[in-house]
One Martini backbone bead per residue (centre of mass of N, CA, C, O) as a GRO file, in nm:
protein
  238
    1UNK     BB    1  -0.691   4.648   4.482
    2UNK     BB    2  -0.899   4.524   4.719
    3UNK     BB    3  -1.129   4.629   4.964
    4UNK     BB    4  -1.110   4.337   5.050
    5UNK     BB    5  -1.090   4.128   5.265
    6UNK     BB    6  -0.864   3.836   5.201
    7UNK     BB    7  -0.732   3.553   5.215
    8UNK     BB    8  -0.410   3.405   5.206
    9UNK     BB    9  -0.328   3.124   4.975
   10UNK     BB   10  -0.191   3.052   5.280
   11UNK     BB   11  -0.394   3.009   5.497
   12UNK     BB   12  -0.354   2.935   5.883
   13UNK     BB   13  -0.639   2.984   6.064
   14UNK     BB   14  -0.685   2.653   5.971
   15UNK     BB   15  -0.517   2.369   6.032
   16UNK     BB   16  -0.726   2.174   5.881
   17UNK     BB   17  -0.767   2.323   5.606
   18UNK     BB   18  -0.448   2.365   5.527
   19UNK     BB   19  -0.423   2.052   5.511
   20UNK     BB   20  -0.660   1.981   5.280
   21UNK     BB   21  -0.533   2.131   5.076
   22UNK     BB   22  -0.257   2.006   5.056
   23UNK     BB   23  -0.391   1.765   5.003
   24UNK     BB   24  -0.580   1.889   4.730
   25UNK     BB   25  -0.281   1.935   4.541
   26UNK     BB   26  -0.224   1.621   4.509
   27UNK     BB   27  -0.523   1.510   4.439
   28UNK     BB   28  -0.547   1.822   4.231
   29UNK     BB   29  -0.351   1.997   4.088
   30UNK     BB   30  -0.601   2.179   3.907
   31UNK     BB   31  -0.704   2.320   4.132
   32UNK     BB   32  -0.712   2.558   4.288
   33UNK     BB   33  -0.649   2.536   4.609
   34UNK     BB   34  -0.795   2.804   4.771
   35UNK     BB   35  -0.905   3.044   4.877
   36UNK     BB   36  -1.200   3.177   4.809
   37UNK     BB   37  -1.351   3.435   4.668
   38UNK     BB   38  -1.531   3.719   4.583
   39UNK     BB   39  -1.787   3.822   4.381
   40UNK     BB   40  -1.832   4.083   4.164
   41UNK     BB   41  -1.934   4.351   4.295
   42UNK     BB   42  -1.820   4.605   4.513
   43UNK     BB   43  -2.180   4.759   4.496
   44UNK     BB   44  -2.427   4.617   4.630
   45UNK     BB   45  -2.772   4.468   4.655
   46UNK     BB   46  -2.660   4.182   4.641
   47UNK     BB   47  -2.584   3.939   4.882
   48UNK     BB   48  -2.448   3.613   4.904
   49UNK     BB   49  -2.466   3.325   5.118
   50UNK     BB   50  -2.283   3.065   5.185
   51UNK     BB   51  -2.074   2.838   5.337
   52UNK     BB   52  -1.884   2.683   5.109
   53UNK     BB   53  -1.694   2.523   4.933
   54UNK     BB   54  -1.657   2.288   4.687
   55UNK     BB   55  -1.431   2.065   4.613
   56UNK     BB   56  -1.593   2.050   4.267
   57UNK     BB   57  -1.612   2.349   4.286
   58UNK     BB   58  -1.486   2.583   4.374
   59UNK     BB   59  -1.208   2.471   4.465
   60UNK     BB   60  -1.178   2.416   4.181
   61UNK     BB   61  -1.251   2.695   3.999
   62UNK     BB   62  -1.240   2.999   4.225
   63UNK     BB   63  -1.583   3.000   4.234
   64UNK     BB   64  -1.858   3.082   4.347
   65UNK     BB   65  -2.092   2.886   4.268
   66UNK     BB   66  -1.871   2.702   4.049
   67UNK     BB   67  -1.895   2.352   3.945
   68UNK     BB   68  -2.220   2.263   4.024
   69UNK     BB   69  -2.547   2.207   4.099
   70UNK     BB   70  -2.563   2.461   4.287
   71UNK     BB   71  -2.490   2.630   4.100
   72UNK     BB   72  -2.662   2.628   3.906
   73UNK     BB   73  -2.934   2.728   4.035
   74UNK     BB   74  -2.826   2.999   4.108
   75UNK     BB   75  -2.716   3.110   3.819
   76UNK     BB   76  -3.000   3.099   3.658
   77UNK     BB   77  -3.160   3.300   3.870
   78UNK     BB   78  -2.961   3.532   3.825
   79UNK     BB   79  -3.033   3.551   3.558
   80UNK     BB   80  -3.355   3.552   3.522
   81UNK     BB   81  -3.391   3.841   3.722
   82UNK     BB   82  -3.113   4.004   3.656
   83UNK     BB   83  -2.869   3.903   3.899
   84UNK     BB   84  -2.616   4.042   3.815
   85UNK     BB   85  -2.258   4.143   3.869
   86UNK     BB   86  -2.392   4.470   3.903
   87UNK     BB   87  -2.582   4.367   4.180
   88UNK     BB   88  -2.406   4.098   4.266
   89UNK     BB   89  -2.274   3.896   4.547
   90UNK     BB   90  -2.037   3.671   4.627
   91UNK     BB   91  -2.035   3.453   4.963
   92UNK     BB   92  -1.864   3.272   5.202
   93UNK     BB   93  -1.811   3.219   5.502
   94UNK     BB   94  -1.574   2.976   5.402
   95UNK     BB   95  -1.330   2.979   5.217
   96UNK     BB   96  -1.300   2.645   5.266
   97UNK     BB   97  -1.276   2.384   5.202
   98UNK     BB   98  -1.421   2.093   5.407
   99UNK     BB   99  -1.456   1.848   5.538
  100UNK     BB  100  -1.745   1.685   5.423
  101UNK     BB  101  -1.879   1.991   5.459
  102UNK     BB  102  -1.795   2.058   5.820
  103UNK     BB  103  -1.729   2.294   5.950
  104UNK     BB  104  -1.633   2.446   6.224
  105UNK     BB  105  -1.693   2.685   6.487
  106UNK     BB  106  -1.426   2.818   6.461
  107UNK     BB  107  -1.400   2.817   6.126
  108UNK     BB  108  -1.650   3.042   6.143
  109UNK     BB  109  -1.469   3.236   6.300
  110UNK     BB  110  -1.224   3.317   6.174
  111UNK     BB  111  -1.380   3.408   5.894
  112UNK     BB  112  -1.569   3.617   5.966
  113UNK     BB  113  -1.413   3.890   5.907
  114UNK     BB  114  -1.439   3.880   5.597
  115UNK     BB  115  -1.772   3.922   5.618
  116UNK     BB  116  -1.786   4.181   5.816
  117UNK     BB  117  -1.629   4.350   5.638
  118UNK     BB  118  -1.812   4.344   5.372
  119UNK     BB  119  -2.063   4.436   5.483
  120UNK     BB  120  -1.950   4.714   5.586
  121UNK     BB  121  -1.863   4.813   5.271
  122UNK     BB  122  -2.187   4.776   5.199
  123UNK     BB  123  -2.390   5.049   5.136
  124UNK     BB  124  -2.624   4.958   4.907
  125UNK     BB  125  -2.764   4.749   5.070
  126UNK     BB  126  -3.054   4.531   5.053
  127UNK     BB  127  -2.975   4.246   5.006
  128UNK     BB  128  -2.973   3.883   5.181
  129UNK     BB  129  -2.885   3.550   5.101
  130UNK     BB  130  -2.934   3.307   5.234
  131UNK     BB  131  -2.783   2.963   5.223
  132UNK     BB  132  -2.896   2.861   5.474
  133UNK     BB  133  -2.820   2.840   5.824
  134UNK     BB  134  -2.525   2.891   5.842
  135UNK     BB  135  -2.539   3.172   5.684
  136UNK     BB  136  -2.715   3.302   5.870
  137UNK     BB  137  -2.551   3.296   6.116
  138UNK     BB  138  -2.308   3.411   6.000
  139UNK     BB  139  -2.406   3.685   5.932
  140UNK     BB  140  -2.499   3.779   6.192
  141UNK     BB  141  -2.225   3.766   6.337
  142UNK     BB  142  -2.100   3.954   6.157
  143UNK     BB  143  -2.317   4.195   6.292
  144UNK     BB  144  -2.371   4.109   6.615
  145UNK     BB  145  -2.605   3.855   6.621
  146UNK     BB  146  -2.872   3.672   6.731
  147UNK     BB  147  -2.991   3.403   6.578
  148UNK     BB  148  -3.229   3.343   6.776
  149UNK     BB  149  -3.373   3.658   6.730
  150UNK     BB  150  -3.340   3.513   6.387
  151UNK     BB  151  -3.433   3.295   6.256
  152UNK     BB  152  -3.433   2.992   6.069
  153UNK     BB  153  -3.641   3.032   5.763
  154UNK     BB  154  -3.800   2.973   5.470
  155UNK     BB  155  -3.885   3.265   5.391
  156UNK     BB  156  -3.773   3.457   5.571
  157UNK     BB  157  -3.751   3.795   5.728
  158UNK     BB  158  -3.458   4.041   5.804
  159UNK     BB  159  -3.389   4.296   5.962
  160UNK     BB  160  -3.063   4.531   5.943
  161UNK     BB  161  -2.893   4.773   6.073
  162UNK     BB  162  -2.832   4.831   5.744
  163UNK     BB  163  -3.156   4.780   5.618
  164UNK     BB  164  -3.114   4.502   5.532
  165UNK     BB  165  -3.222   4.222   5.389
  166UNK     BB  166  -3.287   3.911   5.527
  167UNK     BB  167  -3.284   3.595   5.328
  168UNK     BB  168  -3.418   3.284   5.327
  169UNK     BB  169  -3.272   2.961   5.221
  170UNK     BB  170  -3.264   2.697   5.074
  171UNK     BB  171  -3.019   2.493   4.963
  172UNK     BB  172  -2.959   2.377   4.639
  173UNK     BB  173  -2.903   2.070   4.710
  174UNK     BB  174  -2.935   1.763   4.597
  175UNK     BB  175  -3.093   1.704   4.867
  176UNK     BB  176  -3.312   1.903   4.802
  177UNK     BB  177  -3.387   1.862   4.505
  178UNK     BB  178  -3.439   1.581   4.512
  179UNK     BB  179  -3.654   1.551   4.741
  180UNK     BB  180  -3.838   1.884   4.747
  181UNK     BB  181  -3.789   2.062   4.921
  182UNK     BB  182  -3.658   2.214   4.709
  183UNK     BB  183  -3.803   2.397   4.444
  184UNK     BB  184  -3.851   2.582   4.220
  185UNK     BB  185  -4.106   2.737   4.322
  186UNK     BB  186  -3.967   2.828   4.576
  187UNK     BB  187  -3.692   2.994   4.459
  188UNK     BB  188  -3.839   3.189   4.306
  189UNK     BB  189  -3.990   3.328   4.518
  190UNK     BB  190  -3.758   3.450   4.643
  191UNK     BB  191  -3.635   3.590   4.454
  192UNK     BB  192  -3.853   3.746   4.335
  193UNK     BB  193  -3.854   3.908   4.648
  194UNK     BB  194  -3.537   4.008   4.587
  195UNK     BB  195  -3.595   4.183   4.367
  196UNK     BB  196  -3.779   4.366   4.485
  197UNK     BB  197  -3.562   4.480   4.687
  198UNK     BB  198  -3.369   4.562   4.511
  199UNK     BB  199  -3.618   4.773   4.387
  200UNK     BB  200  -3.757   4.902   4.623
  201UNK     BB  201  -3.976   4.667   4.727
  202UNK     BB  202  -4.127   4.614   5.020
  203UNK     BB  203  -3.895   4.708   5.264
  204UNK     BB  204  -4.082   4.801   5.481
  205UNK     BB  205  -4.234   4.524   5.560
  206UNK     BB  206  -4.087   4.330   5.667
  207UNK     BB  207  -4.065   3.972   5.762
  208UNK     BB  208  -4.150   3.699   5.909
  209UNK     BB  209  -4.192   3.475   5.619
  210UNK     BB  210  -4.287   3.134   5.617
  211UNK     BB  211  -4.309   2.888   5.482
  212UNK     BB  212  -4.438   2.610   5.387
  213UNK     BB  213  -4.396   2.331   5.396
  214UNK     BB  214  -4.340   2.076   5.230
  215UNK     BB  215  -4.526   1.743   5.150
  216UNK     BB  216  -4.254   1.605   5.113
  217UNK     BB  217  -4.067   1.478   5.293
  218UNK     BB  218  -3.771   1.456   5.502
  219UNK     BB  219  -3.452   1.437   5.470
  220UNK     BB  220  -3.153   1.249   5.640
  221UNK     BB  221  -3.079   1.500   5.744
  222UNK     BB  222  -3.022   1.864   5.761
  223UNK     BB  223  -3.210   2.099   5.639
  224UNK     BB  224  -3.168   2.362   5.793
  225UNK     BB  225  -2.879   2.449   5.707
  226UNK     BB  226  -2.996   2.313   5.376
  227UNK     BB  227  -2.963   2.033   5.300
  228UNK     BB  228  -2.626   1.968   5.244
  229UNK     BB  229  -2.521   2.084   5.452
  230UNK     BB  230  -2.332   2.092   5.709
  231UNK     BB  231  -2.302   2.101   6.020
  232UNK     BB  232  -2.107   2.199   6.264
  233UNK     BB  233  -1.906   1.937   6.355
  234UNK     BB  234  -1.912   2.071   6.694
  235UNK     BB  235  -2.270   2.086   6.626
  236UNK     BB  236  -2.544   1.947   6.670
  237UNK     BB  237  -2.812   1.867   6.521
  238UNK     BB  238  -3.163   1.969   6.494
   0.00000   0.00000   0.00000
């Protein structure tokens, strides 16, 4: 049994979300089609936070980032680096997939209590890469930190109460590297550094350091939060 606490396979605690799983068990009957939980090792350096399953993602394969182009994207980084699952662990905010991929506010709380326990649980965690504004949010949430006294921002670095650092990065989303907004060369660089941290190098200079914008425009939706993931419903995108 895992020392992790995860919803359990008929979790009720968004009748939203419960509701749109029972939908798509009739419209897709051979996907998962229920809470995803965390992969990886139980003891990691490096946990990974997106924001919640895709529906033909993780939704569909029954694990994070893995069945969508979000997923090649984070999943060959991760090969790439080094940052196999003996180093690292896959979490998203939310584990239910959310209808047009935007959870509210209320269900962003419910699933709280499942990431800050898994937080809590993680001795030896060095570094956190949040991927997207509303995982950085959830992370900070779940740690009882405010958003505001730690923005978000792509390559930004943030000190938590628990030594490790959490790292912002714009979310893999066709929205994103479609667009320009993040490139290999941005993904890599991020990477790079949390590979650093993972290897206990440079971890003690940590601080926010911002990427410079790119040069290509931004595109038509919110590009803060993820810009490919949607922010929570019931509240208006910055």
């Amino acid at each position: 049994m895992s020392r992790f606490l995860e919803p359990s396979a008929d979790c009720r605690l968004c009748p939203r979300l419960a509701a749109f799983r029972a939908q798509n068990r009739a419209a897709f009957p051979d996907f998962h089609n229920a809470p995803v939980p965390s992969c990886g090792t139980g003891d990691p350096r490096l946990l990974v936070v997106g924001l919640a399953p895709a529906l033909k993602g993780a939704n569909r394969t029954g694990v994070p980032f893995v069945g969508d182009r979000s997923g090649l994207w984070l999943r060959d980084a991760l090969g790439r680096f080094r940052l196999g699952e003996d180093v690292c662990r896959i979490a998203n905010a939310v584990r239910c997939v959310p209808p047009a991929n935007r959870p509210t506010a209320a269900e962003l709380a419910a699933c709280r209590p499942f990431l800050a326990g898994e937080l809590a649980a993680l001795a030896r965690l060095r570094a956190v890469l949040a991927l997207g504004r509303v995982a950085h949010g959830a992370t900070l949430a779940a740690l009882g930190l405010a958003p505001r006294a730690l923005p978000f921002a792509h390559g930004a670095e943030h000190r938590l109460p628990n030594g490790a650092i959490l790292v912002d990065c714009y979310h893999p989303s066709p929205q994103n590297t479609h667009t320009g907004r993040l490139t290999p060369a941005m993904f890599d660089a991020v990477f790079r550094r949390v590979r650093a941290l993972v290897d206990g190098d440079g971890a003690a200079t940590a601080q926010q350091q911002p990427s410079p914008p790119p040069s290509s425009p931004p595109p038509q939706h919110d590009a803060a939060t993820g810009a490919g993931e949607a922010a929570p419903a019931n509240r208006p995108s910055p």
